[in-house]
C-alpha positions in Angstrom: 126.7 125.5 96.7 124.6 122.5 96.2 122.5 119.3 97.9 123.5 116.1 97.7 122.7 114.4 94.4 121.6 111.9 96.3 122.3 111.5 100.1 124.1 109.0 101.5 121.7 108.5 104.6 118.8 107.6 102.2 120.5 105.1 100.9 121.0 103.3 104.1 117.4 103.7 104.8 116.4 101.5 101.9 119.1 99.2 102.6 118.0 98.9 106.4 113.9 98.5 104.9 114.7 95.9 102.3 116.8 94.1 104.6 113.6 93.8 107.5 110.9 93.6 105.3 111.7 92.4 101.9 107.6 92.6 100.5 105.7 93.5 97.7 105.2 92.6 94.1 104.5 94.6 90.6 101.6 94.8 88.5 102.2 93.9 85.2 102.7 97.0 82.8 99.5 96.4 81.0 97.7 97.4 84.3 99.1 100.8 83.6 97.2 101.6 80.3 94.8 104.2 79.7 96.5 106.5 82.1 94.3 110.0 82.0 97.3 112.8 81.1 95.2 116.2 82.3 92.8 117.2 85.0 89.6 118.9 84.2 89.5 122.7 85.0 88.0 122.7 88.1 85.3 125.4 89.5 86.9 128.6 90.9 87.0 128.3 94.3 87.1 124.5 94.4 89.3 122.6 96.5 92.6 122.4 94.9 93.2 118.4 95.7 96.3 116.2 96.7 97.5 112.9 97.3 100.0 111.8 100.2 100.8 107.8 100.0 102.4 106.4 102.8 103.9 103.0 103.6 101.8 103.8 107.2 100.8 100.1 108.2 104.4 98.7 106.9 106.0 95.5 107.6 109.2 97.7 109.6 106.5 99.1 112.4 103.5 101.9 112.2 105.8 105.3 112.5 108.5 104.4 110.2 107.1 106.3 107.2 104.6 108.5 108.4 107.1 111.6 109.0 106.9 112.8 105.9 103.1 112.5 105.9 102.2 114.2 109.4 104.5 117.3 108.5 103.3 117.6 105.0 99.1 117.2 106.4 100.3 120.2 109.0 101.8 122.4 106.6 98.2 122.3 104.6 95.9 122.5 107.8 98.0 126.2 108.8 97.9 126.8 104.9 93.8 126.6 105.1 93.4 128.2 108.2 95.6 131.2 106.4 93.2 131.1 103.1 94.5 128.4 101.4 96.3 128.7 97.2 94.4 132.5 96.0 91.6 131.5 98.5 91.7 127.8 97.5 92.0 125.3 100.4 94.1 122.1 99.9 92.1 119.2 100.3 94.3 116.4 101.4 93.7 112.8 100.3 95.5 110.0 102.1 96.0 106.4 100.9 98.2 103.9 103.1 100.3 101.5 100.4 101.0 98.6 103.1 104.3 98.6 102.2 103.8 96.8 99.6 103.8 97.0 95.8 100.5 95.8 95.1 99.1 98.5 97.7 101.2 101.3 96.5 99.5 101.0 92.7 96.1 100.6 93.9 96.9 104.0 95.8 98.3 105.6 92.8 94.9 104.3 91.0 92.8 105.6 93.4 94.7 109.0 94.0 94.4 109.5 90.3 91.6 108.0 88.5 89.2 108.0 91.3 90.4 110.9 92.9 91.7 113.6 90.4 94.6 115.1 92.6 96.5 117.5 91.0 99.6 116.2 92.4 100.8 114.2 94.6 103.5 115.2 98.0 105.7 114.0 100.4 105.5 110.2 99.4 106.8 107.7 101.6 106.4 104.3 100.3 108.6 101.5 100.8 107.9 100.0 97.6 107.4 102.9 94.9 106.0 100.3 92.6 102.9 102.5 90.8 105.4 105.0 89.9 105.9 104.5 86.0 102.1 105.5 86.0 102.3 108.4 88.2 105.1 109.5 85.6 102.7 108.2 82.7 99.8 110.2 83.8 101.8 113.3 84.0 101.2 113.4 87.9 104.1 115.4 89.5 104.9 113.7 92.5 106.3 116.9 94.9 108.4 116.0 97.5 109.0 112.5 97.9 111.3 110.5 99.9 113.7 108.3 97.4 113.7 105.4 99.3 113.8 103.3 95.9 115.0 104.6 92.6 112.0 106.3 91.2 113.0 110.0 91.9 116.1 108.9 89.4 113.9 107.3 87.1 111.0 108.7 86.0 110.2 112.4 84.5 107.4 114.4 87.1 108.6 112.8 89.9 110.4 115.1 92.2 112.1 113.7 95.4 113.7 115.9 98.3 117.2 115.2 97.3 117.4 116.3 93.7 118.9 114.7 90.7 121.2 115.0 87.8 119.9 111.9 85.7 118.6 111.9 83.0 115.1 110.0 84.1 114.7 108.6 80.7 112.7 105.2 82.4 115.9 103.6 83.6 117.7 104.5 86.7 120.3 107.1 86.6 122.7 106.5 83.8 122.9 103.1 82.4 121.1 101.8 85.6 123.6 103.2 88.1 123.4 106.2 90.2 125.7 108.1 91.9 126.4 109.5 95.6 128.9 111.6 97.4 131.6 111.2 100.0 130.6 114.8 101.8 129.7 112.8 105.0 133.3 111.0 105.3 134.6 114.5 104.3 133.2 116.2 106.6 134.2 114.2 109.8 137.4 113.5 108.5 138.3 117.8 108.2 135.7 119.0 111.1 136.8 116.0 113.7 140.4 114.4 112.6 138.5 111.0 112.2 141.1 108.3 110.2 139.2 105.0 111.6 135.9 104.0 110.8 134.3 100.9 111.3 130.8 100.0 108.9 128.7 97.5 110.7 126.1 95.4 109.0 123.9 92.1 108.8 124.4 89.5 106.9 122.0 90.6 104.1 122.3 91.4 101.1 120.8 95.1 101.0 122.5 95.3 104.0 126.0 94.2 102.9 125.6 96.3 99.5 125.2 99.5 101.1 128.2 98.7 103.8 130.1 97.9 100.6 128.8 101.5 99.2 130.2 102.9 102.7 133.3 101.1 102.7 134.3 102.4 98.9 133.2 105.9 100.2 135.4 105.9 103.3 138.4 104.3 101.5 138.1 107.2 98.6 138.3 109.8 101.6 141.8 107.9 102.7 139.8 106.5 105.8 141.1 103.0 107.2 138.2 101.0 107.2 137.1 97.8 109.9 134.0 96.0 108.5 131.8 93.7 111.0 129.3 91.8 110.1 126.9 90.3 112.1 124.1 87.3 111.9 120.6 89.0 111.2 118.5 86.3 113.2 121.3 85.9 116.0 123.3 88.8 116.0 126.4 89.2 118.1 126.8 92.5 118.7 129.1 92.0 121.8 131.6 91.0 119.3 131.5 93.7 117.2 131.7 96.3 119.5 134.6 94.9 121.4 136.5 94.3 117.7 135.8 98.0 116.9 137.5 99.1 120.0 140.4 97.3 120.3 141.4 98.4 116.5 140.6 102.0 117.8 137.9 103.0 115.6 137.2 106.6 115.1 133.2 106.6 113.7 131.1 103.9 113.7 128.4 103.7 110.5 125.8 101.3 109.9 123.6 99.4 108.0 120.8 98.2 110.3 117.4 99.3 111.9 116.7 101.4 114.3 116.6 98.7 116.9 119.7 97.2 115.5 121.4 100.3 116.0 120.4 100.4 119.4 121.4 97.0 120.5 125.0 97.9 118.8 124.9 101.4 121.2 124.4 98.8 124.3 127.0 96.7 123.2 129.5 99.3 122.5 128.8 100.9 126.4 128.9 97.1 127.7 132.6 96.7 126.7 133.6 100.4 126.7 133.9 101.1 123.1 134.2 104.8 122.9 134.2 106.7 119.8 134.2 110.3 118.1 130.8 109.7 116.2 127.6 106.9 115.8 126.8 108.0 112.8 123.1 107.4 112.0 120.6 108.5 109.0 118.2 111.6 108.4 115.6 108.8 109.4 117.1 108.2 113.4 116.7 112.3 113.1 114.1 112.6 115.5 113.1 113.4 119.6 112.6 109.5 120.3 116.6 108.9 120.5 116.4 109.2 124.6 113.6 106.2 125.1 115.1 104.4 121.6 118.7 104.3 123.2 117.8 104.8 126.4 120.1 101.9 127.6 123.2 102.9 126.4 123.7 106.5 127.4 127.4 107.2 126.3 127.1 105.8 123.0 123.8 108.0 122.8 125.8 111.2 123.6 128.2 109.5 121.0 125.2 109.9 118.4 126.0 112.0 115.0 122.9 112.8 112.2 123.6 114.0 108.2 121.4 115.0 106.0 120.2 117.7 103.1 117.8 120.3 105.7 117.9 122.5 108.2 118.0 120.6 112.0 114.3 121.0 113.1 115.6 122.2 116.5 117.1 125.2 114.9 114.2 127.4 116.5 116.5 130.6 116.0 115.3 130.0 112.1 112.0 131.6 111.4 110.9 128.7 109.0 111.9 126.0 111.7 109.6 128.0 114.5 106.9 128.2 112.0 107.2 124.3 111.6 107.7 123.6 115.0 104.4 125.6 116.1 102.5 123.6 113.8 104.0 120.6 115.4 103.4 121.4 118.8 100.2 118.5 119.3 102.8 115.6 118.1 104.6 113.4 121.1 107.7 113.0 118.5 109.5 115.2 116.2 111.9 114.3 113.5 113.8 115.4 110.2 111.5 113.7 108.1 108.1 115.8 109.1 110.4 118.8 108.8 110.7 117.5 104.9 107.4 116.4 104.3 106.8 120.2 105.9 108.9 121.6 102.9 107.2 119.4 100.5 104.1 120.8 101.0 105.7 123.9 101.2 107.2 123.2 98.0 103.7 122.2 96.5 102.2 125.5 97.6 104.9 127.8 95.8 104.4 126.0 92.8 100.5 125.9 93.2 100.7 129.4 93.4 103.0 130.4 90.5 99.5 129.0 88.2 97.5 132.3 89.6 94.5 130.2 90.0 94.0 127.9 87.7 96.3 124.8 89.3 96.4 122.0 86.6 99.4 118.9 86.8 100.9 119.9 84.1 101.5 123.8 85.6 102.8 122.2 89.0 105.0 120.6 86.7 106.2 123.5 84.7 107.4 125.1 88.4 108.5 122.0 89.4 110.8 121.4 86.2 112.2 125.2 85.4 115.5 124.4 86.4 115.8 126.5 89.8 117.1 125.7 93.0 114.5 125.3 95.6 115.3 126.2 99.5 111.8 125.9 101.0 112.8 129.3 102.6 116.3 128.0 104.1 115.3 124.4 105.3 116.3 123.0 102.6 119.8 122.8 101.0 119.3 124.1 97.4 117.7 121.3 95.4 118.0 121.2 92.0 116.7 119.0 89.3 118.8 119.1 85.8 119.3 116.2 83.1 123.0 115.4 82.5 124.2 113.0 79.8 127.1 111.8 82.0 127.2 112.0 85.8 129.4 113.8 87.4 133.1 112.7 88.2 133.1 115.3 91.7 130.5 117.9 93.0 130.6 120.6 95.5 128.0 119.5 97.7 126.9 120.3 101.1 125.9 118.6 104.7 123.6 119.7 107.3 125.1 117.9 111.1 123.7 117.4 114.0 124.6 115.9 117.3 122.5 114.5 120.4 123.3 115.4 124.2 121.0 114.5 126.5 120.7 118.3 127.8 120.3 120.0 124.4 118.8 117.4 122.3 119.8 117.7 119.0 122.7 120.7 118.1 123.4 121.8 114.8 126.9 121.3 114.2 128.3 124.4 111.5 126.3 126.0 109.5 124.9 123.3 106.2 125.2 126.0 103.7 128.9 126.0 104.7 129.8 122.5 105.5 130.3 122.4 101.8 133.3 120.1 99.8 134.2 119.5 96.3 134.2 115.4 96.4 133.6 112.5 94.5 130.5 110.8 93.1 130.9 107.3 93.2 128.5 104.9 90.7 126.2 102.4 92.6 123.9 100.0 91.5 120.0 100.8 92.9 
């Protein structure tokens, strides 16, 4: 069984970022000449050096991006402290982007020309805007979240989802990607859902995606209640109360985090109860009791999909391994578990060079055609080149659910909440 070519959740993500923050602008292409291909051997024994960018001071608040990041920075401090790549420490260079795309290619400047790194992991940038000369420069790029459409663009960029495109410079095939319906599939077998309402703003990321949700949900035979409501005055009152009286089943989303919340409030004002508020790998994470802390049933209500393993799946020796490492952080979430696994994913391809780590052997690893697990916290990623996308895919889903007691429970094992569905084109 496979991933997700490309999950649904991180798609609503860069709906939801575009739609509050909307910054950033591109350097013209000439500013990405001269680009250095190789790295010079270094000394044996040397550091072996990498990059993390992150989108850490971003216009949508100081925590939204720096998941990825913290788990990926904790993954290389126990690495060290265990001897590091064939006694090599990792030495970790950071560069906040600003969320912006002027900030993101001065990063990807410094991280490579000034800096040297070998590669770069766990990226988190809003605005992936240096990444034609990341690709140009031969950098892999290990890890990274695909908020944008880079990781289904460019050749040596490797996101945590996978892909089947070709990455020939232009997004997926002809400019359009694809993306499953295993999510609607799933609640639709595992919880008899037939009504699902989509909620969004009245913004344009934010109305594309709900349109991507609606098509996805009417493919899977769902009946479908779209609300939209005003992004400066929003009327969430009135949404909530026309989601219950047509008896909706699942509520999905394409809003922030506080918008979300808000909607939860409004949906235990007027008694709106429903099998699932489905939210996104991002809303994966300990904060859900203060972030909804005002509406309690429709937090209890709260659903989570994604492509790893629930980082409260301490039974899991790779999960109690992260969460050890984790133990100094207030919060937890899905995302560090990723950026966790991106380093992890960094390491084993580090490793396969038997000392002498250069880019373009971290690429070779990264590009060899295998699946890649990060020892079971991932669902099998996989990075091939198709001509055509496909028409359907067996992909998988890893579910979880909040209650208050438990926090979040793994619902069904992700290696087995797998369905043969369609891929649906979208435009990035």
């Amino acid at each position: 069984m496979s991933r997700p070519v490309r999950a649904a959740e991180t798609l609503a993500v860069a709906a939801l970022l575009v739609a509050v923050a909307g910054c950033g602008s591109r350097l013209p292409e000439s500013d990405f000449e001269d680009r250095g291909r190789g790295t010079a051997p270094a000394p044996a024994g040397a550091p072996v050096r990498v990059g993390i960018i992150t989108s850490a001071t971003s216009p949508v608040g100081g925590s939204a991006f720096t998941g990825p990041r913290d788990g990926a920075k904790a993954y290389f401090e126990r690495l060290n402290a265990r001897g590091g790549i064939g006694g090599r420490k990792v030495e970790v260079r950071t560069c906040d982007d600003g969320g912006s795309g002027v900030g993101n290619s001065a990063c990807v400047r410094k991280l490579i020309d000034e800096e040297r790194v070998v590669a770069l992991v766990a990226t988190s940038s809003l605005d992936y805007a240096g990444a034609s000369r990341v690709s140009g420069a031969g950098v892999p790029d290990v890890g990274g979240q695909p908020i944008g459409s880079a990781y289904d663009t460019y050749p040596h960029l490797y996101g945590i989802y996978g892909s089947l495109a070709p990455r020939d410079g232009e997004p997926g095939w002809g400019g359009e990607l694809i993306g499953g319906t295993e999510v609607y599939r799933y609640f639709k077998r595992e919880q008899g859902a037939r009504t699902a309402a989509v909620v969004s703003y009245n913004q344009a990321s934010s109305a594309a995606y709900a349109r991507l949700v609606t098509r996805g949900l009417k493919a899977e035979g769902y009946k479908v209640i779209t609300e939209q409501v005003d992004f400066a005055l929003p009327n969430f009152r009135a949404a909530a109360a026309d989601l219950k009286e047509q008896g909706a089943d699942l509520v999905f989303d394409a809003m922030d985090t506080h918008g979300n919340a808000r909607l939860c409030e409004a949906m235990d004002e007027v008694g709106a109860n429903v099998t699932a508020k489905v939210t996104n790998v991002q809303n994966w994470t300990s904060s859900v009791a203060d972030d909804y802390k005002d509406a309690p049933r429709c937090r209890n209500a709260l659903w989570a999909t994604g492509a790893s393993r629930n980082y409260e799946d301490t039974d899991h020796p790779a999960v109690r391994e992260f969460r050890d490492a984790m133990k100094g952080h207030k919060d937890l979430g899905q995302w560090q578990l990723e950026g966790w696994a991106a380093a992890m994913w960094f390491t084993d391809a580090a490793t396969s060079c038997r000392g002498d780590v250069t880019r373009a052997c971290v690429d070779r690893f990264m590009n060899r055609g295998k699946s890649y697990t990060a020892r079971g916290l991932l669902l099998p990623v996989t990075y091939e080149e198709r001509a055509e996308p496909p028409e359907t895919r067996m992909t998988c889903v890893s579910v979880a659910r909040w209650k208050d007691s438990e926090g979040w429970v793994t619902q069904g094992d992700m290696n087995k909440n797998c369905f043969d569905v369609p891929q649906l084109s979208y435009q990035p």
